[in-house]
C-alpha positions as CSV (number, residue, x, y, z in Angstrom):
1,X,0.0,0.0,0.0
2,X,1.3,3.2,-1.2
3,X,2.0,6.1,1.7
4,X,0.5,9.3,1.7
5,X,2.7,11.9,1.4
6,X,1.0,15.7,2.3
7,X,3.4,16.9,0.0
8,X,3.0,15.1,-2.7
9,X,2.0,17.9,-5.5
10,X,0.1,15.6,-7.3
11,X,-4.3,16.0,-6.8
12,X,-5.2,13.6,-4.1
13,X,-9.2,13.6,-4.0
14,X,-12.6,14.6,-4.4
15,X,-12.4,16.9,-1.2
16,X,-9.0,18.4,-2.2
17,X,-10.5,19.8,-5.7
18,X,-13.3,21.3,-4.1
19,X,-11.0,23.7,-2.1
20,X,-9.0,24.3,-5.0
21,X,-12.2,24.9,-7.1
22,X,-12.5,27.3,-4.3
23,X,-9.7,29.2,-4.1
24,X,-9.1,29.2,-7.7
25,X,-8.3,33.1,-8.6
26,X,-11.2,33.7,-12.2
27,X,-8.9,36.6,-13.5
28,X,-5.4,37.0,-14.6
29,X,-5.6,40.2,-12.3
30,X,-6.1,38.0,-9.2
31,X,-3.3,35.2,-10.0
32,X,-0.3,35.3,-8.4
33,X,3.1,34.3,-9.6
34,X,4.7,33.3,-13.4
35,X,4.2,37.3,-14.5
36,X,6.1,36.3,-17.7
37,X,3.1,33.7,-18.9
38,X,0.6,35.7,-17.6
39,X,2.1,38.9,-19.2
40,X,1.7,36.7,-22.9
41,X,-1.7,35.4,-21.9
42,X,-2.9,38.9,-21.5
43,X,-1.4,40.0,-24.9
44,X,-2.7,37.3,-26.1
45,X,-6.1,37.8,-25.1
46,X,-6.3,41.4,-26.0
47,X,-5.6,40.5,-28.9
48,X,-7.7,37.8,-29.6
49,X,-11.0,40.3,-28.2
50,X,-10.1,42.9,-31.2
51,X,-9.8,40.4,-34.0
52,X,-13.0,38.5,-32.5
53,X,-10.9,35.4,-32.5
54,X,-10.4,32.6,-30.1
55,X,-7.0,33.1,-29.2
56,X,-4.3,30.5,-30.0
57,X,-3.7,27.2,-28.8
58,X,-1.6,26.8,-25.5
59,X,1.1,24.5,-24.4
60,X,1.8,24.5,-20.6
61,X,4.3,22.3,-19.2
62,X,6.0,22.0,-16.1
63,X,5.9,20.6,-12.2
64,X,2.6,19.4,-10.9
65,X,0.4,21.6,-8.4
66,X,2.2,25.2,-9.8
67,X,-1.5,26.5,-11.7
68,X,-1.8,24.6,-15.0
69,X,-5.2,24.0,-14.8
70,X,-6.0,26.8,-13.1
71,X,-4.5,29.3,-15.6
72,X,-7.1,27.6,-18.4
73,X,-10.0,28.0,-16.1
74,X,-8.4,31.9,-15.9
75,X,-8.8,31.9,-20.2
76,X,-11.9,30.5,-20.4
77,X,-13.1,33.4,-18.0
78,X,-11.5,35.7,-19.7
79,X,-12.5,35.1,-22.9
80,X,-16.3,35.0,-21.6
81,X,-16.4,30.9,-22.9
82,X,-16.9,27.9,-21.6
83,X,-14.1,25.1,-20.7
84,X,-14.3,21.5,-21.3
85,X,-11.3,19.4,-19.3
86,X,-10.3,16.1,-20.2
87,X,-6.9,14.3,-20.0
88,X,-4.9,12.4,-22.2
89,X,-5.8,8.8,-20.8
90,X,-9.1,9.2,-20.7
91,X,-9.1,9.4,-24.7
92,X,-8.2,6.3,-26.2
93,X,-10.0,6.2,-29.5
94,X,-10.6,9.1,-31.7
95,X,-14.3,8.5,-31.0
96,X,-14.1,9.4,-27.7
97,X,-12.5,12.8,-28.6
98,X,-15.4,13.6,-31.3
99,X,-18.1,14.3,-28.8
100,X,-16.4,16.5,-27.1
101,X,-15.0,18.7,-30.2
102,X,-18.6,18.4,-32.0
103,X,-19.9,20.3,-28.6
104,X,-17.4,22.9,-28.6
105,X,-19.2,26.7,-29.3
106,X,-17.4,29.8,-30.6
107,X,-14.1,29.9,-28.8
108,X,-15.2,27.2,-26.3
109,X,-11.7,26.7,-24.7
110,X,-10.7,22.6,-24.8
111,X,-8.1,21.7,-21.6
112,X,-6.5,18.3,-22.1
113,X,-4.0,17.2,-19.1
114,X,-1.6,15.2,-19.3
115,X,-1.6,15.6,-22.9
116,X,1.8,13.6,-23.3
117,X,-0.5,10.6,-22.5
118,X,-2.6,11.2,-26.2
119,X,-2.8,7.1,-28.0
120,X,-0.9,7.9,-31.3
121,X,-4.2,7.7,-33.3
122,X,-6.0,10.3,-31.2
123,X,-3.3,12.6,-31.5
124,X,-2.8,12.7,-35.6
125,X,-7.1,12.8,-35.4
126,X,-6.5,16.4,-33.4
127,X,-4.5,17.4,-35.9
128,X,-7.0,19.1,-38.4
129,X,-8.7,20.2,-35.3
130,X,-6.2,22.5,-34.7
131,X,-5.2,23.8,-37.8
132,X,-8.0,24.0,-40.0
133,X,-11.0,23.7,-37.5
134,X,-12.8,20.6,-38.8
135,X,-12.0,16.5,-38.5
136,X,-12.0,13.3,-41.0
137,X,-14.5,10.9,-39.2
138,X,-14.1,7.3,-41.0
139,X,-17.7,5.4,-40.6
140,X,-17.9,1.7,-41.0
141,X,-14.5,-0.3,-42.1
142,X,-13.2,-2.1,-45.6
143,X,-15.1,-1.4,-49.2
144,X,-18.0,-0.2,-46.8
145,X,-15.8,2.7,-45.1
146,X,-16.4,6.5,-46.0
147,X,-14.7,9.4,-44.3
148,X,-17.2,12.0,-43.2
149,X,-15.4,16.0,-43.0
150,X,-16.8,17.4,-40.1
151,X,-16.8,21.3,-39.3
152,X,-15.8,22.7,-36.1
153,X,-16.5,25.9,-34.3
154,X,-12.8,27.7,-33.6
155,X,-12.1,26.9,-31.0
156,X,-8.9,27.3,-28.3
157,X,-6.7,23.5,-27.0
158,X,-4.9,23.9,-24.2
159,X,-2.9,21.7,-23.3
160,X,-0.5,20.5,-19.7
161,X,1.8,18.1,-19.4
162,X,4.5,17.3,-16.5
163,X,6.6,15.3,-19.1
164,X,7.0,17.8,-21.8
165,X,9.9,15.8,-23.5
166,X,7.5,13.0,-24.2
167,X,5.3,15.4,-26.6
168,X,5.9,14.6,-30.2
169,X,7.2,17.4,-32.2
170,X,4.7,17.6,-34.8
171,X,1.8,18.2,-31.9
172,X,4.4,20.3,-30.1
173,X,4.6,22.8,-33.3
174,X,0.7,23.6,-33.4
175,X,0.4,25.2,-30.1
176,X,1.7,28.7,-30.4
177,X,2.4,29.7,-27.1
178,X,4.8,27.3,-25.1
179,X,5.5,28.1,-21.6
180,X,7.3,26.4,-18.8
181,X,6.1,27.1,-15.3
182,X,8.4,27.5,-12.9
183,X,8.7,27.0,-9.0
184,X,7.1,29.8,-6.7
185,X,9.1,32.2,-5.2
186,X,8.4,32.0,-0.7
187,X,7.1,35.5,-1.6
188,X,5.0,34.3,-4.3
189,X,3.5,31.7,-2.2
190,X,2.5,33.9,1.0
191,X,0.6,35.8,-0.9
192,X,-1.2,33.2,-2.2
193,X,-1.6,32.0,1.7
194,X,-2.8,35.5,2.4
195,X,-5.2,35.4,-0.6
196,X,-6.5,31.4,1.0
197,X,-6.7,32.6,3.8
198,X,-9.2,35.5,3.1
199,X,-11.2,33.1,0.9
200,X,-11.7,30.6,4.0
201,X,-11.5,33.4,6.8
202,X,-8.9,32.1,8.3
203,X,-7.0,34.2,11.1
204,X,-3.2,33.9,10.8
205,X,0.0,35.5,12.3
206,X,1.9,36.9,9.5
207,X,5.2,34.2,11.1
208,X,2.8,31.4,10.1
209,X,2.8,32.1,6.7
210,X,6.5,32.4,6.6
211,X,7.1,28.8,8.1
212,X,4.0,27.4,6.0
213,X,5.5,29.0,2.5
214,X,8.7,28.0,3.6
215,X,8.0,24.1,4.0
216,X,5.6,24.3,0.6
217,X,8.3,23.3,-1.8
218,X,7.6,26.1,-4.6
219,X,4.2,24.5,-5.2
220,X,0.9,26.4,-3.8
221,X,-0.8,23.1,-4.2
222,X,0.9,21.8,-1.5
223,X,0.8,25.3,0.4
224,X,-2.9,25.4,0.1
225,X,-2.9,21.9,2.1
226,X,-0.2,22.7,4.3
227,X,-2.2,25.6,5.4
228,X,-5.4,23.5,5.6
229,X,-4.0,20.7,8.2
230,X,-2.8,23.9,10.0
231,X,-6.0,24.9,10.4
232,X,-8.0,21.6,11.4
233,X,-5.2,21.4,14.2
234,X,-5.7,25.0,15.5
235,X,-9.4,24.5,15.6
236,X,-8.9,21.0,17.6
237,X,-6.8,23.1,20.4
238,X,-9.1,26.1,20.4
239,X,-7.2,28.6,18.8
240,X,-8.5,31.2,17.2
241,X,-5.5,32.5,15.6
242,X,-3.1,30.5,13.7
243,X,0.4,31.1,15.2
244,X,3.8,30.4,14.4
245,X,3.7,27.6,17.5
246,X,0.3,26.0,16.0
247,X,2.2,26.0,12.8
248,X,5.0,24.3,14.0
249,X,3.1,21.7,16.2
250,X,1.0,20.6,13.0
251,X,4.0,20.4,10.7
252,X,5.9,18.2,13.2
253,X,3.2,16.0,13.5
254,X,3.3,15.5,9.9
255,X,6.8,14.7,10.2
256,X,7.5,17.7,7.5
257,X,10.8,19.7,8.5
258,X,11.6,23.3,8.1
259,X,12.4,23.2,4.5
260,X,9.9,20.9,3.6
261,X,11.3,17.6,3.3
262,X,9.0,14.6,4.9
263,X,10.1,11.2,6.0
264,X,10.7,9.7,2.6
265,X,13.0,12.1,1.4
266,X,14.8,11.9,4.6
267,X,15.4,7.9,4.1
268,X,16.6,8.8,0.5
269,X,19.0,11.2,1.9
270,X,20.4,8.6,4.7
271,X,20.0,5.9,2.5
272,X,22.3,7.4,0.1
273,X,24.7,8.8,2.8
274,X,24.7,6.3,5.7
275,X,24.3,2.9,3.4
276,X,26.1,4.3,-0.2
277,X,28.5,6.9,1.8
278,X,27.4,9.6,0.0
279,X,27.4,8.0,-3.0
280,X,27.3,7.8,-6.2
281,X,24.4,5.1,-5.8
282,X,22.0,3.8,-8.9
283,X,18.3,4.5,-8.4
284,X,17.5,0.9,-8.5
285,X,19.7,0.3,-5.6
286,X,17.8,2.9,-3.6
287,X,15.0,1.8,-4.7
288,X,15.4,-1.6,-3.3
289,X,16.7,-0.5,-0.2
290,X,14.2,1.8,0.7
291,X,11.6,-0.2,-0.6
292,X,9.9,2.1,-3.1
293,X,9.2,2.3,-6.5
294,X,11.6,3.8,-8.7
295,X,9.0,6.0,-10.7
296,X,7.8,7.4,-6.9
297,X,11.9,8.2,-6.1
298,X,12.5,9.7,-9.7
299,X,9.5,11.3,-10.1
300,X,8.3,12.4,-6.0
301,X,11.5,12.5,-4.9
302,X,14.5,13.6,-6.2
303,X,13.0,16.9,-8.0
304,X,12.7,18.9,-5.2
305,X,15.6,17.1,-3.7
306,X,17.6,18.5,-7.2
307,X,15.7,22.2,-7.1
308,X,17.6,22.8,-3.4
309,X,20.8,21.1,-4.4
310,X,20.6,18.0,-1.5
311,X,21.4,15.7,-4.5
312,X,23.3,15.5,-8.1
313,X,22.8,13.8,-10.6
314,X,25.9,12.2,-12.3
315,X,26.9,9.3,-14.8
316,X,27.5,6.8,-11.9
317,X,24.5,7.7,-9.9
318,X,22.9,9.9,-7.2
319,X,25.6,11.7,-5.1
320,X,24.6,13.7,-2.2
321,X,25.8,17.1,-1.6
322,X,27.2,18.6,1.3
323,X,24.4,20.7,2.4
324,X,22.4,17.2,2.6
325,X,24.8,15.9,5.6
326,X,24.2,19.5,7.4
327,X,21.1,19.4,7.3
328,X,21.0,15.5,8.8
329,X,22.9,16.5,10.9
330,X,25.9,13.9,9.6
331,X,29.6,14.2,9.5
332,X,30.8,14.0,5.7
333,X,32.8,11.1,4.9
334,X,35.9,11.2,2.1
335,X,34.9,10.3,-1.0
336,X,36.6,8.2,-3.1
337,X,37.2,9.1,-6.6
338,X,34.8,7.5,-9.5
339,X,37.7,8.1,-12.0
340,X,39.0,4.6,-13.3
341,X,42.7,4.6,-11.9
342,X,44.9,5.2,-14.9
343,X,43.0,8.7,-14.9
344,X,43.9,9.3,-11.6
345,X,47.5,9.0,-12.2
346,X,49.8,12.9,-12.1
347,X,50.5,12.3,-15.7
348,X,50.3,14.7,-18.5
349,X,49.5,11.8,-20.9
């Protein structure tokens, strides 16, 4: 059975997305963070308004829990339209995708996540969707089969991926704004406890919000949830206010330290230091030892543990860094070099 990690950024349930439906900012104006993408959405739009034109398709790649689906509720908003969200798994013939395009009105605004995740044959069925505005439907099969052109009301894709090195070039190439979304700032995500807290009236000492934004790892997913298990533990004790010791108490009893990092990323890093001295160690290997999948270490893990330099990645394997042993606590051992020997040697040749 898989352990639930508060900080994972990835959605967790029902209950989750109705806070986040919640506290989901409707206009650019109220978003916080990534200025440079939300700078080109507003051109973007603007533009779009004088021409009377949907505005163009939108590729957003980048961490989970940083806003992706948030900014193309922010669009649809914008643009006065309605939004239809799907994912990429969820469309597995090209069937399944012509409902939803058939029903799209005048710059309806069409969110796929996880687009990387398009079947081959869905994605090359998009493709005159995108360009042209209409789609080759093929009815019944051998001497029998007929393709039936279908026109579409323009309309605007956008699509989000975490894995944008899996999207195929040719799909990459029709979306004319790419943007990458980035980690938030401690500022960045204050205000956006600030902003939560307002929305759920919420009392809280301005300290809380530095030790909450501090242990949200650059995602206001996770801060918006962090804040949340602060509060259901202030109201168990009585207090009215959350302060900086109510803050505290509830991240300890999550087990989350000061910068974030909960119990599993704490076995990785001793793991790697105590078992591998320091490394360089393969992922399988501390996979095995740890007892964990290697798509949770590779893809939960070491990202964040990357982002605030705890680990390296090098041709031999994880290697931890020195600021990993400070902050365990743990006396750095000499490492011995990976270099085969005769490169070792004080030779010019």
């Amino acid at each position: 059975m898989a352990r639930e990690r508060i900080i994972d950024a990835a959605e967790k349930d029902f209950e989750e997305n109705r806070y986040d439906l919640t506290l989901r900012p409707q206009t650019i104006a109220d978003c916080i963070g990534q200025e440079k993408l939300l700078e080109k959405i507003r051109i973007a739009l603007q533009a779009a308004k004088q021409r009377s034109e949907p505005t163009e398709h939108i590729l957003l790649h980048g961490p989970p829990g940083l806003g992706k689906t948030t900014i193309a509720h922010v669009i649809a908003h914008e643009m006065g339209s309605h939004l239809k969200a799907t994912s990429g798994p969820a469309l597995i013939r090209p069937g399944d995708l012509m409902g939803i395009l058939t029903n799209l009105q005048r710059g309806d605004v069409l969110f796929i996540d996880e687009i990387h995740r398009l079947p081959a044959v869905v994605e090359e069925f998009i493709y005159p969707a995108m360009e042209d505005f209409k789609v080759d439907f093929t009815v019944d099969s051998g001497m029998h089969a007929k393709t039936i052109n279908i026109p579409l009301q323009p309309f605007t894709l956008i699509g989000a991926t975490t894995r944008a090195g899996l999207i195929t070039a040719p799909l990459r190439a029709r979306f004319g704004i790419q943007h990458h979304l980035e980690f938030w700032s401690q500022e960045h995500l204050k205000q956006c406890l600030q902003r939560a807290a307002r929305l759920l009236d919420i009392q809280c000492e301005d300290g809380a919000y530095e030790i909450i934004s501090r242990c949200s790892r650059g995602t206001p997913r996770i801060a918006n949830r962090l804040l949340r298990r602060v509060r259901d533990y202030a109201q168990v004790h009585n207090h009215k206010v959350l302060t900086v010791a109510s803050a505290q108490a509830a991240l300890r009893i999550e087990e989350i330290d000061e910068l974030g990092l909960d119990q599993l990323d704490r076995a990785f890093l001793k793991s790697l230091i105590t078992t591998y001295h320091g490394g360089p160690a393969g992922i399988e290997a501390l996979a095995a030892t740890l007892g964990e999948e290697r798509d949770t270490l590779e893809d939960v893990v070491e990202p964040y543990l990357l982002q605030i330099g705890f680990v390296t990645r090098t041709r031999q394997g994880r290697v931890a860094a020195d600021a990993a042993y400070h902050h365990l606590n743990l006396k750095p051992l000499p490492r011995q070099s990976s270099l085969p020997p005769e490169e070792n040697e004080n030779t010019l040749f």
